[in-house]
PyMOL CGO cylinders between C-alpha atoms (Angstrom):
from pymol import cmd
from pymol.cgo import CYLINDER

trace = [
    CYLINDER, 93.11, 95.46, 129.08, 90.69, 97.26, 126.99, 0.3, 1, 1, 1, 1, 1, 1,
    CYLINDER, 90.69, 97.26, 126.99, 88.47, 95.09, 125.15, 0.3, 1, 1, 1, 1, 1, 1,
    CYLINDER, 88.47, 95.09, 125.15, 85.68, 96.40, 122.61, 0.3, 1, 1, 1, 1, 1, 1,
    CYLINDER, 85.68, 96.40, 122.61, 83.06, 94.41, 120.97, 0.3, 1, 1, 1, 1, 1, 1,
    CYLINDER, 83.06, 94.41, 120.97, 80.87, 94.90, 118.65, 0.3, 1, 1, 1, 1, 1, 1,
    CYLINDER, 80.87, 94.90, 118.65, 77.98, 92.85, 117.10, 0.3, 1, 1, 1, 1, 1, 1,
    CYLINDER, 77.98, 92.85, 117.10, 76.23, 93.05, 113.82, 0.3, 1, 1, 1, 1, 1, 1,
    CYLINDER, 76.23, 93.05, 113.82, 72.60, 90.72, 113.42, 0.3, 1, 1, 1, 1, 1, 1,
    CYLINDER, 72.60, 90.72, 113.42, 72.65, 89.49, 116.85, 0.3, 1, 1, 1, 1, 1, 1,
    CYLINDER, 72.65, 89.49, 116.85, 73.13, 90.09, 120.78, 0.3, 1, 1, 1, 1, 1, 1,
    CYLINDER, 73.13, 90.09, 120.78, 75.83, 88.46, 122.72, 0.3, 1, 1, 1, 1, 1, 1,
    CYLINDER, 75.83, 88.46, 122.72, 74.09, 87.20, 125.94, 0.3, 1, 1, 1, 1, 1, 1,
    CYLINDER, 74.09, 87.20, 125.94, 75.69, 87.63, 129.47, 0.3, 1, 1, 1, 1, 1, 1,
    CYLINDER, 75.69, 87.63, 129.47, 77.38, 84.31, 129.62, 0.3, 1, 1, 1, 1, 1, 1,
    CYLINDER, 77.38, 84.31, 129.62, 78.64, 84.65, 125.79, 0.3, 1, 1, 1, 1, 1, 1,
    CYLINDER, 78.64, 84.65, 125.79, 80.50, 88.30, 127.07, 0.3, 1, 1, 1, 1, 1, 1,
    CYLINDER, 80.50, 88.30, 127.07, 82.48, 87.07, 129.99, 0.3, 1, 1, 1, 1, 1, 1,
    CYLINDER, 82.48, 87.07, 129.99, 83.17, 83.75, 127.64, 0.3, 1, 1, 1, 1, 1, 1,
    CYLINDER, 83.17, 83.75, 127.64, 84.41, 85.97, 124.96, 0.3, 1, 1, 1, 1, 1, 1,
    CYLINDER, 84.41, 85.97, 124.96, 86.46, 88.13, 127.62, 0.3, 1, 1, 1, 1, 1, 1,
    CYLINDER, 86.46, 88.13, 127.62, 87.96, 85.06, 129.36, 0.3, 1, 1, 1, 1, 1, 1,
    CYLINDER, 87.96, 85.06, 129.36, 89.27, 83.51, 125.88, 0.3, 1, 1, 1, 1, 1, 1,
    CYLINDER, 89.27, 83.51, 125.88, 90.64, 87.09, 124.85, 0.3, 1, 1, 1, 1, 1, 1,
    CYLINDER, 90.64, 87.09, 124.85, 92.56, 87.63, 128.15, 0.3, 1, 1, 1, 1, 1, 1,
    CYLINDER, 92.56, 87.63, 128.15, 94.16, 84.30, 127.34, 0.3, 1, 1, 1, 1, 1, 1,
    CYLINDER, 94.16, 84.30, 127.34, 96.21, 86.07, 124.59, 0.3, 1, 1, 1, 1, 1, 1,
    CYLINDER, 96.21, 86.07, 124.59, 97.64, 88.60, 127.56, 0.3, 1, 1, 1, 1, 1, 1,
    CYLINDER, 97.64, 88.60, 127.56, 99.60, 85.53, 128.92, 0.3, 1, 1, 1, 1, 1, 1,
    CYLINDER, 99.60, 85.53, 128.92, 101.67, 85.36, 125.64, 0.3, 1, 1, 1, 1, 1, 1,
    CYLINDER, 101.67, 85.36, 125.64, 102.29, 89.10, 126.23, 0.3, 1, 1, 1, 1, 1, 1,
    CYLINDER, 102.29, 89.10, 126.23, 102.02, 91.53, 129.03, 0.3, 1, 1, 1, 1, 1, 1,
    CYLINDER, 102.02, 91.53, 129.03, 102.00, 94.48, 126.45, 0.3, 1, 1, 1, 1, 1, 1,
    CYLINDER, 102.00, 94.48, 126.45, 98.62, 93.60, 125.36, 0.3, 1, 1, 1, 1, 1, 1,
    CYLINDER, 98.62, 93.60, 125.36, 97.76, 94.77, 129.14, 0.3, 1, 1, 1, 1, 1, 1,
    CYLINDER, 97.76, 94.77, 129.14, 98.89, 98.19, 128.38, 0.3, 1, 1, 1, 1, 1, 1,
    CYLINDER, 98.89, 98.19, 128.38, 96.76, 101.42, 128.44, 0.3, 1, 1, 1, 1, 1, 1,
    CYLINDER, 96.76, 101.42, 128.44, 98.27, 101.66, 124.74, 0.3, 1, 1, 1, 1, 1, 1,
    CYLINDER, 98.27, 101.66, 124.74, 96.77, 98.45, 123.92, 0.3, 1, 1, 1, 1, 1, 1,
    CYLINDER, 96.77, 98.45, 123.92, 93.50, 97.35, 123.16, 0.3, 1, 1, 1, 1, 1, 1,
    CYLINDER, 93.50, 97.35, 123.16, 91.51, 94.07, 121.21, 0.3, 1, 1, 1, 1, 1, 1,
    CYLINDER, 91.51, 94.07, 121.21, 88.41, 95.27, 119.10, 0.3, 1, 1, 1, 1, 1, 1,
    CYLINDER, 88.41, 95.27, 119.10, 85.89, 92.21, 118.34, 0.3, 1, 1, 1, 1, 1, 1,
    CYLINDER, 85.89, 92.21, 118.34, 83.74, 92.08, 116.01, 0.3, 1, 1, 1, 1, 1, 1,
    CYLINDER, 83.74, 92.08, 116.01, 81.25, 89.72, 115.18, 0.3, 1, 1, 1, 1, 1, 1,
    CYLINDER, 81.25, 89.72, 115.18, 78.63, 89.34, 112.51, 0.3, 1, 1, 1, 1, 1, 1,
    CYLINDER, 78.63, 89.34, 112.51, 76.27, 86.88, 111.76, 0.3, 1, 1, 1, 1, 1, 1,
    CYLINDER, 76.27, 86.88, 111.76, 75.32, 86.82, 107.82, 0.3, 1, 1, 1, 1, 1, 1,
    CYLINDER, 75.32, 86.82, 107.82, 72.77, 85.22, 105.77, 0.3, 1, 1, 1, 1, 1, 1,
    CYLINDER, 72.77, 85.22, 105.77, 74.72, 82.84, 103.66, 0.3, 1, 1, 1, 1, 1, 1,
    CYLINDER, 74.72, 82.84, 103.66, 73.77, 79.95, 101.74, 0.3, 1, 1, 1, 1, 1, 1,
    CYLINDER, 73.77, 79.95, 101.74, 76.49, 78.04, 103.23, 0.3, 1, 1, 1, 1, 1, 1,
    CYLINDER, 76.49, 78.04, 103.23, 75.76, 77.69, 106.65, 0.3, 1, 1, 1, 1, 1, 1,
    CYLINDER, 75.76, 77.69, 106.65, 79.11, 76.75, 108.10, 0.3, 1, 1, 1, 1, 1, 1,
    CYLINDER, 79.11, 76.75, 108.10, 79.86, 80.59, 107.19, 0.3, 1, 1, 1, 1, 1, 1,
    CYLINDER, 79.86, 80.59, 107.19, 76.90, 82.07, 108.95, 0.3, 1, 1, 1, 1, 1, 1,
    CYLINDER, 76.90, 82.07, 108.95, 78.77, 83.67, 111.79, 0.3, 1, 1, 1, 1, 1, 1,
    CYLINDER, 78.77, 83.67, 111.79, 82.19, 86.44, 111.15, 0.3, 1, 1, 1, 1, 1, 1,
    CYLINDER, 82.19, 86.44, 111.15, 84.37, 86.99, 113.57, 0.3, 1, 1, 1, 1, 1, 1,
    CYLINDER, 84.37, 86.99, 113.57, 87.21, 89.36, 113.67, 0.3, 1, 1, 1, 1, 1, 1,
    CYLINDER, 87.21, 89.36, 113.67, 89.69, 90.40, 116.08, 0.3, 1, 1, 1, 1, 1, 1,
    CYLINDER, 89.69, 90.40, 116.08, 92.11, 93.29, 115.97, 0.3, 1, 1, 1, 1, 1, 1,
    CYLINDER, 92.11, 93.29, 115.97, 94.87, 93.82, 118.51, 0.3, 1, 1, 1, 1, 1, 1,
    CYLINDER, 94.87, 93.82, 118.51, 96.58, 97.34, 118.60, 0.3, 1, 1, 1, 1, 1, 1,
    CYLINDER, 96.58, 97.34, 118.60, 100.07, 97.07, 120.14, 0.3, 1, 1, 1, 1, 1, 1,
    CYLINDER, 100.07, 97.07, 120.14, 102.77, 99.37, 119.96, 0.3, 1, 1, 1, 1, 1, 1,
    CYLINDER, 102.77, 99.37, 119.96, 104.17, 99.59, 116.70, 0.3, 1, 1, 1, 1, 1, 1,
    CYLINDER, 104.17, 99.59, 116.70, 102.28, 96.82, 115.24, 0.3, 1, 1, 1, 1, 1, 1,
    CYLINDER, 102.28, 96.82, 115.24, 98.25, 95.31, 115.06, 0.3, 1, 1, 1, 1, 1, 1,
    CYLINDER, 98.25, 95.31, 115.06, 97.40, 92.04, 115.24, 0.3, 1, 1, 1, 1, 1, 1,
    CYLINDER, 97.40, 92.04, 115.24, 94.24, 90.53, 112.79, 0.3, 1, 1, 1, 1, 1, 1,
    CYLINDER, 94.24, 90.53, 112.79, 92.43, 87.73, 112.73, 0.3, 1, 1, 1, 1, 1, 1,
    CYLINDER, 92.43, 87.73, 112.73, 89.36, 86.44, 111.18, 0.3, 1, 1, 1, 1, 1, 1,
    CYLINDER, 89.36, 86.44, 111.18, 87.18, 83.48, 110.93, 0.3, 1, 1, 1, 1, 1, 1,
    CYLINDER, 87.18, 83.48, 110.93, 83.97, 82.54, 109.75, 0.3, 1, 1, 1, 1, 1, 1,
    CYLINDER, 83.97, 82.54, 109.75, 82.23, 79.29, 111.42, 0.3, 1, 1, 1, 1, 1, 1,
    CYLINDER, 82.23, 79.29, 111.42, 78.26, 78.27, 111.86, 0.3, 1, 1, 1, 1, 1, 1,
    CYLINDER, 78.26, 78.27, 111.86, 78.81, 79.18, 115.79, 0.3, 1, 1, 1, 1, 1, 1,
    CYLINDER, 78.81, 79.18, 115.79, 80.32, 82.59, 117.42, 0.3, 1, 1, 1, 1, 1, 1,
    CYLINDER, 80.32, 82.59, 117.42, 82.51, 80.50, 120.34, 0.3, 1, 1, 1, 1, 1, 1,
    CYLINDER, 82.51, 80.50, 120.34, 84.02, 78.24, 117.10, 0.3, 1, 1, 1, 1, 1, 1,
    CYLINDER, 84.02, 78.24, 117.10, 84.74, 81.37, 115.58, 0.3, 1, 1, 1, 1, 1, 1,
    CYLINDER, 84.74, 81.37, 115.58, 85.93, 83.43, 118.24, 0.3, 1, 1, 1, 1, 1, 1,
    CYLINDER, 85.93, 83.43, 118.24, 88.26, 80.15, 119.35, 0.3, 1, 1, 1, 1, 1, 1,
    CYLINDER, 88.26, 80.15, 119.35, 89.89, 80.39, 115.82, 0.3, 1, 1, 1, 1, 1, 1,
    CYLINDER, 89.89, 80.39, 115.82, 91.00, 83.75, 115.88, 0.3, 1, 1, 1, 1, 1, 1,
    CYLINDER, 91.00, 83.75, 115.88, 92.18, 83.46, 119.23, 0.3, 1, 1, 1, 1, 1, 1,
    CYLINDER, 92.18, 83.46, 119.23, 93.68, 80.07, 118.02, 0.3, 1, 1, 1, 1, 1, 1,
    CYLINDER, 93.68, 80.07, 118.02, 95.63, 82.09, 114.82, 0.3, 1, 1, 1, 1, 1, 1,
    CYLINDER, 95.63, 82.09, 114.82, 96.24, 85.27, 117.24, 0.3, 1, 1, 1, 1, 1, 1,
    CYLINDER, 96.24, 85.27, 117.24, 98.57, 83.40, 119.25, 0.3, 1, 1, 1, 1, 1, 1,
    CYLINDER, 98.57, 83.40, 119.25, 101.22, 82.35, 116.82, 0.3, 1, 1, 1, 1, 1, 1,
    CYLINDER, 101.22, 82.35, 116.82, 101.11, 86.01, 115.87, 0.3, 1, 1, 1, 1, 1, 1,
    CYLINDER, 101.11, 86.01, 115.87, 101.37, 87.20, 119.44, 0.3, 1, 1, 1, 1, 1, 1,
    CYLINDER, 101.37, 87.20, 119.44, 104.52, 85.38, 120.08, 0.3, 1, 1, 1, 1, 1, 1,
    CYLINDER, 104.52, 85.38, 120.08, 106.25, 86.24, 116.60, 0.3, 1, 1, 1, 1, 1, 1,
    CYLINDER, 106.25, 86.24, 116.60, 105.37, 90.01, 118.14, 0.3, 1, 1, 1, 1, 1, 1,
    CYLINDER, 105.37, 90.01, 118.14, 107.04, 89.23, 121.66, 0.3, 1, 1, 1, 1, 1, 1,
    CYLINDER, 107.04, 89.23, 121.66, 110.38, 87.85, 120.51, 0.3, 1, 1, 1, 1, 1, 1,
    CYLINDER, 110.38, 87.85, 120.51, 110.68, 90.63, 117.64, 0.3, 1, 1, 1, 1, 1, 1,
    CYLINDER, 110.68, 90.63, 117.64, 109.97, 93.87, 120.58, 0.3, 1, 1, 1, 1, 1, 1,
    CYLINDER, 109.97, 93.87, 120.58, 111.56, 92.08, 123.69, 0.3, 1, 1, 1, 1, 1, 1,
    CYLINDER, 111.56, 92.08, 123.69, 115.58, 92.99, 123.56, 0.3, 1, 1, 1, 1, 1, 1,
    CYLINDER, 115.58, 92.99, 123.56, 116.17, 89.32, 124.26, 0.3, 1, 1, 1, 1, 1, 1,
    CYLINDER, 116.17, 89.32, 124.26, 114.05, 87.98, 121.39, 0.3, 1, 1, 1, 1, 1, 1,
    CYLINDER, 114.05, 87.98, 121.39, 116.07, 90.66, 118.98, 0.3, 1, 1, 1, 1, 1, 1,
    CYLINDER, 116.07, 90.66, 118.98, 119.14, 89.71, 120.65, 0.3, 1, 1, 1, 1, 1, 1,
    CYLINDER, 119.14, 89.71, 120.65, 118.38, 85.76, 119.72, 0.3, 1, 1, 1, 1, 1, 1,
    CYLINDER, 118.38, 85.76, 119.72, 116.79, 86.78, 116.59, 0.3, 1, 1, 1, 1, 1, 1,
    CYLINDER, 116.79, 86.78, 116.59, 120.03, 88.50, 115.62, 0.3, 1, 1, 1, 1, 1, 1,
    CYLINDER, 120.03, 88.50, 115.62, 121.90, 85.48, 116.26, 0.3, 1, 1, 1, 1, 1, 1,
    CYLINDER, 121.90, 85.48, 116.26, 120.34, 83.27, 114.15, 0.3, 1, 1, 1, 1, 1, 1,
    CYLINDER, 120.34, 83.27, 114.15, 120.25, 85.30, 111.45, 0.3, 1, 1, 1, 1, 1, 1,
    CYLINDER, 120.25, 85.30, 111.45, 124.22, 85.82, 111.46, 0.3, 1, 1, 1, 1, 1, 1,
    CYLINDER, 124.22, 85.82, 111.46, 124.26, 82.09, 111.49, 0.3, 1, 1, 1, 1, 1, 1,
]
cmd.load_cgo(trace, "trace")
């Protein structure tokens, strides 16, 4: 899995990486394709000077799989609250993705729609 991350205003320390890492490969057990050479999850995160402070921190995630990429984004006063909401919104999108390029999900998908 090839995971890229990049941070804007501040430094992820070494337990925030393999935290951010760990919740990411979580997404791979929805999908084995996201474990794919052709694959790979770009994270970005960005903390901002807002007046709201619930805002403070931006995180996006982009997942390139074949034929398709993935987005996510969230903004939260914390980076883990963040990054758990994308990963949180990433999954239903991650298992719309499996059933639609998996020949049994188009197989069952095909079905119900001629229902």
């Amino acid at each position: 899995m090839n995971i890229q991350h990049f941070e804007k205003g501040f430094h992820y320390n070494d337990k925030e990486l393999l935290t951010v890492a760990r919740k990411i490969g979580k997404l791979a057990t929805y999908c084995k394709k996201i474990k794919d050479e052709g694959s790979y999850i770009r994270v970005e995160a960005e903390f901002r000077k807002t007046e709201k402070k619930r805002d403070a921190m931006k995180v996006s995630i982009t997942v390139k799989l074949p034929k398709k990429v993935l987005r996510a984004e969230s903004r939260r006063p914390d980076v883990t609250e963040a990054l758990d909401r994308c990963v949180e919104k990433l999954k239903g999108q991650v298992r719309k993705y499996k059933e639609l390029h998996q020949s049994k999900g188009r197989m069952q998908m095909l079905l119900k729609h001629q229902k």
